[in-house]
Z-matrix of the N, CA and C atoms (Angstrom, degrees):
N
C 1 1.446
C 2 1.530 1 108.51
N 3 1.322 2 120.14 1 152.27
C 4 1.431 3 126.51 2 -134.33
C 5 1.769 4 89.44 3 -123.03
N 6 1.419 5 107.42 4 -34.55
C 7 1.810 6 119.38 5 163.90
C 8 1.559 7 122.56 6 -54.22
N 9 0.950 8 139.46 7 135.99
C 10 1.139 9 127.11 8 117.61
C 11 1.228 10 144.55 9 5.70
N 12 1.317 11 134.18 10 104.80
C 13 1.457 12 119.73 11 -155.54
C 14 1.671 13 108.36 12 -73.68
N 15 1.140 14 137.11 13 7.53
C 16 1.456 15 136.38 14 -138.82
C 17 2.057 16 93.30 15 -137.14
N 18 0.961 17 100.04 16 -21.92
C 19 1.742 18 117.05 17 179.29
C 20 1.090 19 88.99 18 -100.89
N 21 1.830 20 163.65 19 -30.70
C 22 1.056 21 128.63 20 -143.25
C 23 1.923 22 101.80 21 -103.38
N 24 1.364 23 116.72 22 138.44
C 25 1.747 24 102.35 23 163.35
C 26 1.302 25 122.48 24 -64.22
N 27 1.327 26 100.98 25 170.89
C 28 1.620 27 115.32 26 -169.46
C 29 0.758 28 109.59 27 -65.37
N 30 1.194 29 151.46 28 0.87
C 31 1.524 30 162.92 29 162.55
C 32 1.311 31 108.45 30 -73.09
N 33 0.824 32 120.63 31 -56.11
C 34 2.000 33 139.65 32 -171.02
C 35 1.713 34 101.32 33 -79.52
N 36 1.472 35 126.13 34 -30.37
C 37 1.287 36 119.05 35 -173.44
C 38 1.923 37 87.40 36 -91.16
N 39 0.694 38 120.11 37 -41.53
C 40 1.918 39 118.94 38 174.04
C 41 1.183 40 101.26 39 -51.33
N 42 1.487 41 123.50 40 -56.27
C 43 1.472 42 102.85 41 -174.20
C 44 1.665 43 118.49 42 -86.46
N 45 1.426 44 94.42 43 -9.92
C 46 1.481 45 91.35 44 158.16
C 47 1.791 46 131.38 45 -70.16
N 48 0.791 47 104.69 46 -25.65
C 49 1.421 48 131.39 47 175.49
C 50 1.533 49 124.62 48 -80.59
N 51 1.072 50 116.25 49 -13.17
C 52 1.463 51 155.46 50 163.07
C 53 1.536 52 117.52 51 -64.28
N 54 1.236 53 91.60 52 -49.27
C 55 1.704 54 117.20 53 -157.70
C 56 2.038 55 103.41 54 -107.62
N 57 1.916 56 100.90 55 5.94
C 58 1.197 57 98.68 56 -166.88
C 59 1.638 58 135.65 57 36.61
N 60 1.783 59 89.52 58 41.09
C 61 1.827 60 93.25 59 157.06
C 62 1.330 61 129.67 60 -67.98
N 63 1.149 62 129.23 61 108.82
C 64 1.705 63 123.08 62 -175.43
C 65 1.507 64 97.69 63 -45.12
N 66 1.529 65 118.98 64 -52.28
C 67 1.374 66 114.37 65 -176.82
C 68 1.586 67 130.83 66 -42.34
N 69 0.785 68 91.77 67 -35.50
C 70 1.778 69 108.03 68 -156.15
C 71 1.503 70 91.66 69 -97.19
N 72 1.670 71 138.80 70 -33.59
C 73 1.487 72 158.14 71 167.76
C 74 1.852 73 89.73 72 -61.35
N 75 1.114 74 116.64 73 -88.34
C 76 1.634 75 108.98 74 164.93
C 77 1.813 76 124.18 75 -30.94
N 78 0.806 77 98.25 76 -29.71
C 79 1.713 78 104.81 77 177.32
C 80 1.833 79 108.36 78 -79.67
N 81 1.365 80 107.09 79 -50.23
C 82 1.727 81 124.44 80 166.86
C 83 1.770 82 90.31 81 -45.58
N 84 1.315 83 120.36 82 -61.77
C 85 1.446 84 112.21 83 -139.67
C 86 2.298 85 85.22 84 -87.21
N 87 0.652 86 155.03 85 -27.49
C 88 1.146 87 147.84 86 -160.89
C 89 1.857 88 105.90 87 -90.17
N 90 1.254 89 90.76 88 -40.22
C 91 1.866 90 105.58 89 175.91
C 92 1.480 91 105.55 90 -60.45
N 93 1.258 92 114.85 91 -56.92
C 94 2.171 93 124.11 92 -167.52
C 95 1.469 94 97.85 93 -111.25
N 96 1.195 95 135.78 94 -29.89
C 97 1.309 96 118.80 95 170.48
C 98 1.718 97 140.75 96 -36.97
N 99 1.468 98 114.53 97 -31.64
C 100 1.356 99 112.50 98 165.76
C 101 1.884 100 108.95 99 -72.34
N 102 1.428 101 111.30 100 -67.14
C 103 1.122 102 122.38 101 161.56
C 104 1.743 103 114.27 102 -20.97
N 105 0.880 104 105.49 103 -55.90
C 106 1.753 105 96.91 104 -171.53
C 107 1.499 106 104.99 105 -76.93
N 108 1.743 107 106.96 106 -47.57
C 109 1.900 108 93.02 107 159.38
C 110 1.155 109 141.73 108 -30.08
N 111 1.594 110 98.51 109 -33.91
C 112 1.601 111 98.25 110 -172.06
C 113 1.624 112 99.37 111 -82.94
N 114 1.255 113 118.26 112 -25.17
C 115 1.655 114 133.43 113 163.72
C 116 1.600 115 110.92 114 -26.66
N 117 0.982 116 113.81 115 -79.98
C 118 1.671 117 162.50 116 -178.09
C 119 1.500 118 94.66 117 -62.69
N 120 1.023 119 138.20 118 -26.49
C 121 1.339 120 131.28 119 -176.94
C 122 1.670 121 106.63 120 -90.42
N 123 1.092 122 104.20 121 -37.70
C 124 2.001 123 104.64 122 178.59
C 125 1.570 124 114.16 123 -70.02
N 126 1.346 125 96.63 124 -5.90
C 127 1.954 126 98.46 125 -170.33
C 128 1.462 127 95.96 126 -110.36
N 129 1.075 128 132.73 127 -34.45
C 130 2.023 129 152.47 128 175.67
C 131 1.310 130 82.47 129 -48.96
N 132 1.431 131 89.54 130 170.91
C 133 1.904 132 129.06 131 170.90
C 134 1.533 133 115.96 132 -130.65
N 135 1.238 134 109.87 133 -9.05
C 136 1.140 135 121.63 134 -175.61
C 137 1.691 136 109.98 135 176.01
N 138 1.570 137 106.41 136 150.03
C 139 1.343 138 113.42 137 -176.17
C 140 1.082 139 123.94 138 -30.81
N 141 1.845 140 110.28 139 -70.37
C 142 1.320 141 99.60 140 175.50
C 143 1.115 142 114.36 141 -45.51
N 144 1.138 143 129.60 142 -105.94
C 145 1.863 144 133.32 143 -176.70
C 146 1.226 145 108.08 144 20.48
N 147 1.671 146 122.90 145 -61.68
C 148 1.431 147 131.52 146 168.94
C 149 1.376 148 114.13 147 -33.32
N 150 1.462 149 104.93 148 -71.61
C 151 1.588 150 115.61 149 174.19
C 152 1.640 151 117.75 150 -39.40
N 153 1.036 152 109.29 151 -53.16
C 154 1.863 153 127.22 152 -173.42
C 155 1.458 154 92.20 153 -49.84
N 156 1.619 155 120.41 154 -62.16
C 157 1.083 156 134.66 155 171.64
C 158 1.771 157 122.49 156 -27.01
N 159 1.455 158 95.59 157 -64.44
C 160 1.458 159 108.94 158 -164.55
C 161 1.807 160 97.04 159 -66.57
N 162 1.139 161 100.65 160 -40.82
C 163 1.692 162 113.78 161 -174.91
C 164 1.867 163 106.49 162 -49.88
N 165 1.560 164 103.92 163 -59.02
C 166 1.167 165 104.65 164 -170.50
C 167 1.708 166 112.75 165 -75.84
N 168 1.318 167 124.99 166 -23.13
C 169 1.164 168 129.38 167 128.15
C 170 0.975 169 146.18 168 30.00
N 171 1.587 170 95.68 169 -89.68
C 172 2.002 171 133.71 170 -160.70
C 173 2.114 172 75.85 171 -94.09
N 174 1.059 173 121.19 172 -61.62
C 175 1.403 174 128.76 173 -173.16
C 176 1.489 175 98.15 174 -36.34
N 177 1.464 176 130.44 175 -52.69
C 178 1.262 177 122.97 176 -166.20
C 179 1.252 178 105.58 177 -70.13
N 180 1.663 179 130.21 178 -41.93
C 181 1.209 180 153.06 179 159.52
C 182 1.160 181 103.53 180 0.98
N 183 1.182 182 123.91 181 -82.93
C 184 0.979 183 158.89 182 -139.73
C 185 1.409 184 120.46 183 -99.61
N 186 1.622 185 102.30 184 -39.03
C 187 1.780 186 99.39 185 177.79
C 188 2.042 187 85.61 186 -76.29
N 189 1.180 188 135.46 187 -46.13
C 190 1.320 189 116.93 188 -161.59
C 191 1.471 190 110.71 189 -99.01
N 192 1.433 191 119.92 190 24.00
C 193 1.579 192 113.96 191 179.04
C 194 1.353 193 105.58 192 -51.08
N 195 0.923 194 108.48 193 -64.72
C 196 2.084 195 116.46 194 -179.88
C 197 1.771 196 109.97 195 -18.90
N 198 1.188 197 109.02 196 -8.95
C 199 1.564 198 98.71 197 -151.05
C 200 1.919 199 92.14 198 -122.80
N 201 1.356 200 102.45 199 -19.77
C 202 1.577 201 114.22 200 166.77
C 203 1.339 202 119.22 201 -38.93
N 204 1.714 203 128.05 202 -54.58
C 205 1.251 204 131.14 203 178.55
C 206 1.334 205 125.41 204 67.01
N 207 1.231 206 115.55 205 -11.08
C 208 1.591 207 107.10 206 173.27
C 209 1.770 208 105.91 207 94.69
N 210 1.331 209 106.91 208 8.57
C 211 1.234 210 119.63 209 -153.96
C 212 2.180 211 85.20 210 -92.10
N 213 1.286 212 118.19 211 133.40
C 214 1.525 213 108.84 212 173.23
C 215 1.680 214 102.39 213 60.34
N 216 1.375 215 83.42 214 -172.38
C 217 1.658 216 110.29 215 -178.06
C 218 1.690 217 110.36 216 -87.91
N 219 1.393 218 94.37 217 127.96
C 220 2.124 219 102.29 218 -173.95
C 221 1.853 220 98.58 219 -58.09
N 222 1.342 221 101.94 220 -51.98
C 223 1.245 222 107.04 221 -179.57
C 224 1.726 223 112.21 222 -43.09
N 225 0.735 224 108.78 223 -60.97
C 226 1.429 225 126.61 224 -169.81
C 227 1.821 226 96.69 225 -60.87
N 228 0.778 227 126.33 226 -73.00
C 229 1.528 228 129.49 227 171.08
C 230 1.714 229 96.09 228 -28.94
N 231 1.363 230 132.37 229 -77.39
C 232 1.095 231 132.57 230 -156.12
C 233 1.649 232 101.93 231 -53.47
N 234 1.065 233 113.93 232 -49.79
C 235 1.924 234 122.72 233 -176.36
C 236 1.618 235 95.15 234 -49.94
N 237 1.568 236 130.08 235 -46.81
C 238 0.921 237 115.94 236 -161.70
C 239 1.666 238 119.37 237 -74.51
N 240 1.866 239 104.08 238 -38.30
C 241 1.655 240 102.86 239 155.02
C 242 1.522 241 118.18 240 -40.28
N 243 1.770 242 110.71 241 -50.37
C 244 1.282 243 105.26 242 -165.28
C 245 1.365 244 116.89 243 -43.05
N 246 1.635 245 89.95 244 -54.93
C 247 1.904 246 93.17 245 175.50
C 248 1.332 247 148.40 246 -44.66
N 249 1.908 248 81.19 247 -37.15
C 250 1.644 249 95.08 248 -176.18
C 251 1.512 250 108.09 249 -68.69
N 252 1.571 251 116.82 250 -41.18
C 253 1.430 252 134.36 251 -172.06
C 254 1.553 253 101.39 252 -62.67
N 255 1.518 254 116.51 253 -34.29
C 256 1.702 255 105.07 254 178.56
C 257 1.688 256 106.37 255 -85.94
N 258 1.235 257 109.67 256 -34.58
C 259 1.498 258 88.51 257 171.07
C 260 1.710 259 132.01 258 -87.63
N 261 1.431 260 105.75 259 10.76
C 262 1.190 261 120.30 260 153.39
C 263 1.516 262 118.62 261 -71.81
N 264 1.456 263 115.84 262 -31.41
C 265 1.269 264 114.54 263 -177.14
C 266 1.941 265 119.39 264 -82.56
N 267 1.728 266 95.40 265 -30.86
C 268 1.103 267 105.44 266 177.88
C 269 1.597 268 125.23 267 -71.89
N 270 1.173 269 156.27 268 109.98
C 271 1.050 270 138.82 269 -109.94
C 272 2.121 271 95.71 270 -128.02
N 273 1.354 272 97.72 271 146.32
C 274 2.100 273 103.76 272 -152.72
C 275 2.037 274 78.83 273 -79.67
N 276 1.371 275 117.37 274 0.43
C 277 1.590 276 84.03 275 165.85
C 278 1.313 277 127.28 276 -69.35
N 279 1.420 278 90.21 277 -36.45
C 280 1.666 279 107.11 278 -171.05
C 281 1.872 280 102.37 279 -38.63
N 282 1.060 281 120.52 280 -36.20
C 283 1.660 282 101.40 281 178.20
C 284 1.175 283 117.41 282 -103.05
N 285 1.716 284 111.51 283 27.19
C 286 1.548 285 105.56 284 159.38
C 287 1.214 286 104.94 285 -107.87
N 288 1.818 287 131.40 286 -9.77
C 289 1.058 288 127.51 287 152.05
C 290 1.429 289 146.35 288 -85.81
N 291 1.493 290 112.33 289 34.55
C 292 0.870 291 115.38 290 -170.13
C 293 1.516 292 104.49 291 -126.10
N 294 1.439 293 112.36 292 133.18
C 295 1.755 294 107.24 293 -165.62
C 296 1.341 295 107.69 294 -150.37
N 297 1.685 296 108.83 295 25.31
C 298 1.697 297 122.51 296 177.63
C 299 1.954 298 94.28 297 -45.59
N 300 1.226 299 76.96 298 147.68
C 301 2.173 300 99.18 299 -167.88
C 302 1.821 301 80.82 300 -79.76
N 303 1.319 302 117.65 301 101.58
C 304 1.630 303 121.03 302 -179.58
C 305 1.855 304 87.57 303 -86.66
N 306 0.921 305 144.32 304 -14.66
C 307 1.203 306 132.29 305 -155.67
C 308 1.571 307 111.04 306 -110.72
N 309 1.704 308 107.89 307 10.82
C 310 1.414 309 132.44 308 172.54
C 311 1.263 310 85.12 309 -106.74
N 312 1.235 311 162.57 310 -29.43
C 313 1.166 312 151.98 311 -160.03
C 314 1.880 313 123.58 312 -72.75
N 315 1.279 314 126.73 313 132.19
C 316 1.968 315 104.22 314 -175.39
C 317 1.243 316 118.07 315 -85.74
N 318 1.576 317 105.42 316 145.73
C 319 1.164 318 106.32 317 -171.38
C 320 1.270 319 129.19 318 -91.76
N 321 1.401 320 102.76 319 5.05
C 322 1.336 321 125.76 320 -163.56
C 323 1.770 322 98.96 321 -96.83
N 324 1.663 323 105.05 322 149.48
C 325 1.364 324 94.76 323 -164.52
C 326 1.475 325 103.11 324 -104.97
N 327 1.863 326 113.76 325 169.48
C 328 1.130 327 102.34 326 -148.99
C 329 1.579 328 91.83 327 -101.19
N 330 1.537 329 108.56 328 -175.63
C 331 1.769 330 123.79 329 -173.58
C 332 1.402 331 85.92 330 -75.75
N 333 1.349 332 115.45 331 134.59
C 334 1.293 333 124.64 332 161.00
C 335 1.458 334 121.30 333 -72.56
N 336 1.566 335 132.30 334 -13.17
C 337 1.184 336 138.10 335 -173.38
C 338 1.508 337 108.70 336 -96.54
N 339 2.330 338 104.22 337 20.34
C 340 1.653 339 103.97 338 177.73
C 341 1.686 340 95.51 339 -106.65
N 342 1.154 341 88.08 340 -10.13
C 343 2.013 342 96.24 341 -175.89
C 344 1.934 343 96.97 342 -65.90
N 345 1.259 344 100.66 343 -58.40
C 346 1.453 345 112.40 344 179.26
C 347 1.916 346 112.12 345 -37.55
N 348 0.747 347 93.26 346 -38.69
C 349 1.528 348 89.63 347 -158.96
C 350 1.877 349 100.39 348 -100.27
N 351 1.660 350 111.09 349 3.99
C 352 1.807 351 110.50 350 161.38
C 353 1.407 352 92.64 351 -98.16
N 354 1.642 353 95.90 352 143.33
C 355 1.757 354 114.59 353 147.73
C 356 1.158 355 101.48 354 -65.90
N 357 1.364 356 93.21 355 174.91
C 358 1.789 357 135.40 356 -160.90
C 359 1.825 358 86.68 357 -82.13
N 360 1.037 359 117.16 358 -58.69
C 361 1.338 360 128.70 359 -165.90
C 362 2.132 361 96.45 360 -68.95
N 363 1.270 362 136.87 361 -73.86
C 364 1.212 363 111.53 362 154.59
C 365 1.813 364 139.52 363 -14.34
N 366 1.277 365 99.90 364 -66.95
C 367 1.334 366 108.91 365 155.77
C 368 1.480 367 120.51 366 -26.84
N 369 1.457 368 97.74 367 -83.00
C 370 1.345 369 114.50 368 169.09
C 371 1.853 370 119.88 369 -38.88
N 372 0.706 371 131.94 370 -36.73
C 373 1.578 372 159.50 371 169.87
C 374 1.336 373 103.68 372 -54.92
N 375 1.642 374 125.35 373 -79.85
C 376 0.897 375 148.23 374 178.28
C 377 1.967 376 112.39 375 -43.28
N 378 1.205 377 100.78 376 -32.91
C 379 1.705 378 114.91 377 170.35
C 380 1.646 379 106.69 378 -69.96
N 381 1.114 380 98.20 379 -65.16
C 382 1.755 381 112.51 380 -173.15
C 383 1.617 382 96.12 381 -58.00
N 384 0.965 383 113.50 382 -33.77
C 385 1.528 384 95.76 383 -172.42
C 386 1.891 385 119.63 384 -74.88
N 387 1.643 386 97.17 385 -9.78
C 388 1.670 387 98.58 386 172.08
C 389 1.368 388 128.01 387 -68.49
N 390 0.876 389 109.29 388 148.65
C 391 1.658 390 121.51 389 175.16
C 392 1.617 391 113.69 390 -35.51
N 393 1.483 392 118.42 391 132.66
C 394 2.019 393 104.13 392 -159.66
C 395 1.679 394 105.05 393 -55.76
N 396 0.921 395 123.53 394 -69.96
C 397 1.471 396 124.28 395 167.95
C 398 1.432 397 127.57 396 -21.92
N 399 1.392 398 121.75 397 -42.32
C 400 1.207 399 125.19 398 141.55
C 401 1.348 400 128.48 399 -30.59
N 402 1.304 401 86.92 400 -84.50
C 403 1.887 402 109.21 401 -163.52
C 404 1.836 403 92.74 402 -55.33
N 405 1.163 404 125.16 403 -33.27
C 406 1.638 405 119.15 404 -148.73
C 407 1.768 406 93.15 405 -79.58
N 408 1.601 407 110.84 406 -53.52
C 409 1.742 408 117.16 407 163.89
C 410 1.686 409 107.41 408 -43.40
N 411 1.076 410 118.50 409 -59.95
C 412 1.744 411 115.80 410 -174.07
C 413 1.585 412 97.54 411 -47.27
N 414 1.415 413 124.01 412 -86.02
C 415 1.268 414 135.05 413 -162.67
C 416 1.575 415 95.56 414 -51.99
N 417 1.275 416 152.14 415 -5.91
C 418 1.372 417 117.23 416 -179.70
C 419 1.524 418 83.49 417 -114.07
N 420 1.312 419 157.85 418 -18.05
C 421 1.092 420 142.98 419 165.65
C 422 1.134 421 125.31 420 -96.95
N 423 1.204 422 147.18 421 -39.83
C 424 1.754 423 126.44 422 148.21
C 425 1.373 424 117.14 423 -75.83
N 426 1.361 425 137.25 424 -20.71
C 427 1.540 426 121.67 425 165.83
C 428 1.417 427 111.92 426 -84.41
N 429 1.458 428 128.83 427 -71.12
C 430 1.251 429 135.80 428 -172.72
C 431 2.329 430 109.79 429 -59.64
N 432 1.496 431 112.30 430 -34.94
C 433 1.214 432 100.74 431 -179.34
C 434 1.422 433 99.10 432 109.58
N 435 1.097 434 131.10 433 -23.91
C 436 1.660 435 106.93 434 -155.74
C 437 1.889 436 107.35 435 -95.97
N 438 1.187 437 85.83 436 162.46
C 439 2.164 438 97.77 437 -151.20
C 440 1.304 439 83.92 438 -78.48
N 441 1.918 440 109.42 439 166.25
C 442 1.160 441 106.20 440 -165.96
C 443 2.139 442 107.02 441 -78.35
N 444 1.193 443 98.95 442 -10.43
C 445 1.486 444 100.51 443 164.75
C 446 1.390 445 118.79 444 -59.16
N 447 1.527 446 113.78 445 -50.66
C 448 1.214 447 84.11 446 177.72
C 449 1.851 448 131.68 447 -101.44
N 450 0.970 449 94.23 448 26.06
C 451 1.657 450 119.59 449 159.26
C 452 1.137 451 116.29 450 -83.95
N 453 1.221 452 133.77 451 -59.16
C 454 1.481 453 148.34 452 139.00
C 455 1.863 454 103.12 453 7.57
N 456 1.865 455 97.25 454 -74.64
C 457 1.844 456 94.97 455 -175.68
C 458 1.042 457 105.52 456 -106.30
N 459 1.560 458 139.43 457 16.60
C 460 1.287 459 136.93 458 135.56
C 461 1.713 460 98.99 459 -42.92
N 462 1.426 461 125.84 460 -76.09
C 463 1.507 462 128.94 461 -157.58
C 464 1.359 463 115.06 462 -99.81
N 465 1.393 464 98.41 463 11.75
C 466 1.729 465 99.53 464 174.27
C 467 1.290 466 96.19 465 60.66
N 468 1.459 467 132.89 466 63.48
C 469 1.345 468 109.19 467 170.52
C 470 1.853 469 100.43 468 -141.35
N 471 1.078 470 136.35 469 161.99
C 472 1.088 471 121.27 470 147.81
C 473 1.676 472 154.68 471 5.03
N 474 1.205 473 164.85 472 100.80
C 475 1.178 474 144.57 473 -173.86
C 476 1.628 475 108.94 474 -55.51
N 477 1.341 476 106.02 475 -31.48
C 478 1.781 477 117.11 476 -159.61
C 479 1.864 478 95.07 477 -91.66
N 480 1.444 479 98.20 478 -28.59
C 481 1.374 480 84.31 479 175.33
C 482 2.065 481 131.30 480 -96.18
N 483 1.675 482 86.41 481 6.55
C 484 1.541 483 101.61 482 171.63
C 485 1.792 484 102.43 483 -83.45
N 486 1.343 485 104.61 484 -56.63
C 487 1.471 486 90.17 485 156.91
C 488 1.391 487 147.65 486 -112.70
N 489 1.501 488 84.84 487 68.34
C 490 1.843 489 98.76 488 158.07
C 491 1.206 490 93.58 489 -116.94
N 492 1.397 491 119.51 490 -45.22
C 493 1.150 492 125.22 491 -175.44
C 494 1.861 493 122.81 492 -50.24
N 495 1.872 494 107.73 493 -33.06
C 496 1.492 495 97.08 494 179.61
C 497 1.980 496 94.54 495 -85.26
N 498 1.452 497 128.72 496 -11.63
C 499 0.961 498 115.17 497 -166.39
C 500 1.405 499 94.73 498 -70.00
N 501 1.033 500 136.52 499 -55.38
C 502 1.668 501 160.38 500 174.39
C 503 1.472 502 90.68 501 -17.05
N 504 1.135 503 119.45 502 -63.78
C 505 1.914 504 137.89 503 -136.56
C 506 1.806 505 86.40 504 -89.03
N 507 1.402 506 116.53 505 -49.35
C 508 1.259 507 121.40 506 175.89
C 509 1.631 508 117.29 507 -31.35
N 510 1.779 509 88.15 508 -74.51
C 511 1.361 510 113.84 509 174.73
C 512 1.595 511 123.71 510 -40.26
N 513 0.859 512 103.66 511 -38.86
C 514 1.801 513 126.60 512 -164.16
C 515 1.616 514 91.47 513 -75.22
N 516 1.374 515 125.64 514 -62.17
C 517 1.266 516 146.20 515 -166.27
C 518 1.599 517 102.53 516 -76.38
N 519 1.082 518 133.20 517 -46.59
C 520 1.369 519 118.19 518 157.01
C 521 1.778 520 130.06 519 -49.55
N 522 1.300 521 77.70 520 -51.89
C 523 1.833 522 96.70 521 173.81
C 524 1.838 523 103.75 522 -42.55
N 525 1.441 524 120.25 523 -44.03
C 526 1.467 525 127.46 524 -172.56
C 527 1.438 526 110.59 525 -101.10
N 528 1.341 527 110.37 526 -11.96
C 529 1.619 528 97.39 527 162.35
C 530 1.691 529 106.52 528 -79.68
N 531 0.982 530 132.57 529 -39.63
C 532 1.422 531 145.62 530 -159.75
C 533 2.190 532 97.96 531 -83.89
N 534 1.042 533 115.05 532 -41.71
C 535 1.298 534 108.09 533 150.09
C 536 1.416 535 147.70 534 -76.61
N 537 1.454 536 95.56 535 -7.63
C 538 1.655 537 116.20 536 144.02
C 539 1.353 538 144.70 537 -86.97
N 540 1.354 539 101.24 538 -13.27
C 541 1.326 540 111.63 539 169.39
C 542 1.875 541 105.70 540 -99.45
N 543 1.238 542 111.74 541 -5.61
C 544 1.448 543 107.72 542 161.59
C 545 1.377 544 117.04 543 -80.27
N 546 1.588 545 110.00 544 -50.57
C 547 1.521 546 95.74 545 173.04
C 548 1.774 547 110.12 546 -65.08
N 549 1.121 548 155.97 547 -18.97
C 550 1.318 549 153.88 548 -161.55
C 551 1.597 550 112.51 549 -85.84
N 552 1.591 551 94.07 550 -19.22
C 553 1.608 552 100.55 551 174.48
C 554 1.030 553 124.86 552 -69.67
């Protein structure tokens, strides 16, 4: 292609990508690349990991673009590799090791006017810091959307145990908003 990879539509970088243009493959990764980081970052433990993630990713991207079709949203296709590729990385022990005492946890719900007063980036913090099994159920059902069915055969796991597992992640995450708004007082 004779363009610029950064001028061409999503149409033209697909079939560039098709045709294995590095250009137009560089143009894919500069266009969805932050966006899918931030993807790849809720399933990670740390940056790198993210990166490794996003890398192997763009790799799947790319070996199966051909098979995309124009079918839905490109964007949307790519988020869904992202996912699959981070929960490929994240490993199905992680929720047989996890045995936080949930029954120390309150059941009582918290002031909503403590949400108000965390950043996005706290928040955000406060996620990453759960147990992998946790955090991986939270982020695909209140961030990403998907029902606990299909989380369930996303991770080979249970329906009953996708949600115990976001009740768990809930709990945990209330428990630390409510001990943050004690120290903030």
């Amino acid at each position: 292609m004779l363009l610029k990879a950064h001028s061409l539509t999503e149409k033209q970088l697909i079939q560039g990508c098709v045709e294995r243009d590095p250009k137009c493959q560089k143009g894919v990764v500069d266009r969805y690349g932050s966006k899918m980081l931030a993807v790849v970052r809720r399933y990670a433990r740390h940056e790198m990991e993210a990166e490794d993630m996003l890398q192997d990713g763009f790799v799947k991207v790319f070996k199966y673009i051909d098979t995309f079709g124009n079918r839905g949203s490109f964007e949307g296709w790519i988020r869904r590799i992202m996912i699959n590729t981070a929960l490929k990385h994240c490993s199905k022990v992680a929720f047989k090791k996890e045995s936080i005492g949930v029954e120390k946890l309150p059941e009582n719900s918290t002031d909503p006017a403590i949400f108000s007063k965390l950043g996005i980036d706290e928040l955000m913090k406060l996620v990453q810091d759960l147990p992998d099994g946790y955090r991986i159920v939270f982020n695909l059902y209140a961030v990403e959307g998907y029902s606990h069915k299909e989380i369930a055969d996303l991770l080979n796991i249970g329906e009953s145990t996708s949600r115990s597992q976001l009740v768990k992640a809930r709990r945990i995450l209330q428990q630390r908003v409510e001990e943050l708004a004690k120290i903030a007082v």
